[in-house]
N, C-alpha and C positions, 0 to 999 in steps of 0.2 A: 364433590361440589354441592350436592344436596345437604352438606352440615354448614354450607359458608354462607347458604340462601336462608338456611332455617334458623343459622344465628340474628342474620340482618333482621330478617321476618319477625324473628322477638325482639330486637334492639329499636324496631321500629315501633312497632305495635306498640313496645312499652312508653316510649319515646313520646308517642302522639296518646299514651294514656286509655287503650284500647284492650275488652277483654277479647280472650279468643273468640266469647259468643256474638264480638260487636261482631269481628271482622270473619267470620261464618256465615253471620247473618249477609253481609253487604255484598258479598262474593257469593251469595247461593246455595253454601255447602252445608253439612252438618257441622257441630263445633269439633267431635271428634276428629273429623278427617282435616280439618285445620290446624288443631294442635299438633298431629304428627307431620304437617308441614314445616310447623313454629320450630317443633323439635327438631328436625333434622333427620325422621324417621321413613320420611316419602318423598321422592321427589312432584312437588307442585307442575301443574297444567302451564305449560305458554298461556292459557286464554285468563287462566287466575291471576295469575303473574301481572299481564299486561290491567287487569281490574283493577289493582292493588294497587300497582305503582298510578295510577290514575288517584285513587284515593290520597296517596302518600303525596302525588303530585312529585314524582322521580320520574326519573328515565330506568327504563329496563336494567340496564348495565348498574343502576345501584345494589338492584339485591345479589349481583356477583360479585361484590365489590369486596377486596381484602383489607384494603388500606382504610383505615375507621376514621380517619382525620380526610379522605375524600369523602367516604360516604356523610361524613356531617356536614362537608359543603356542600354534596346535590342536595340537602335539605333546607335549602335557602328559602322555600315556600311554608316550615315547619311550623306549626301554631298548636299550641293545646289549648282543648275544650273539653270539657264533661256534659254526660247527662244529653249527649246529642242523641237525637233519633234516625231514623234509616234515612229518610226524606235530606235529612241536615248533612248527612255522610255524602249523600250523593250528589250535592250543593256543591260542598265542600272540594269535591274532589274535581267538579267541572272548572271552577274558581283557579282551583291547582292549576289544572291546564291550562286558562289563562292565561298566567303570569309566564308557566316555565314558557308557554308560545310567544310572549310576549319577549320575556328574556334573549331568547333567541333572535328575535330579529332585532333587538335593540344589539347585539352584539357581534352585528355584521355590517 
């Protein structure tokens, strides 16, 4: 399971235009201990997990995801920017939540 998470982890990261040192940086960690998440070499923390998907503005259940044509639909929030700083990530990711909260009740 740790290579299906570490794949999404780079499909994402790459996706939203992210180096490993952004998304280390915004999660807390060293860039090292990040990368072997990316790669599929460790299995990542529940509390990283749940950080990330905040950032990405997913639900948890995205980075378990096998099927590539759902995971590009939980990214219905997805936007790329460059050249953001920590402060702008963390904007960014509350914004996320937002919408997917928002999503959710418009679709009850």
């Amino acid at each position: 399971m740790k290579h299906v998470i570490g794949n999404n982890l780079r499909l994402l990261r790459e996706k939203f235009n992210y180096s490993h040192e952004d998304i280390a940086n915004y999660l807390g960690i060293e860039r090292g201990a990040y990368a072997n998440y990316d790669c599929g070499n460790r299995e990542m923390p529940y509390e990283l997990m749940l950080k990330l998907c905040e950032l990405y503005g997913l639900p948890l259940s995205a980075l378990f995801e096998e099927d590539m044509e759902k995971l590009e639909e939980d990214m219905i929030c997805c936007f790329r920017t460059e050249s953001l700083n920590e402060c702008d990530r963390k904007e960014i990711a509350r914004f996320k939540n937002i919408v997917r909260n928002y999503l959710k009740i418009s679709a009850c």
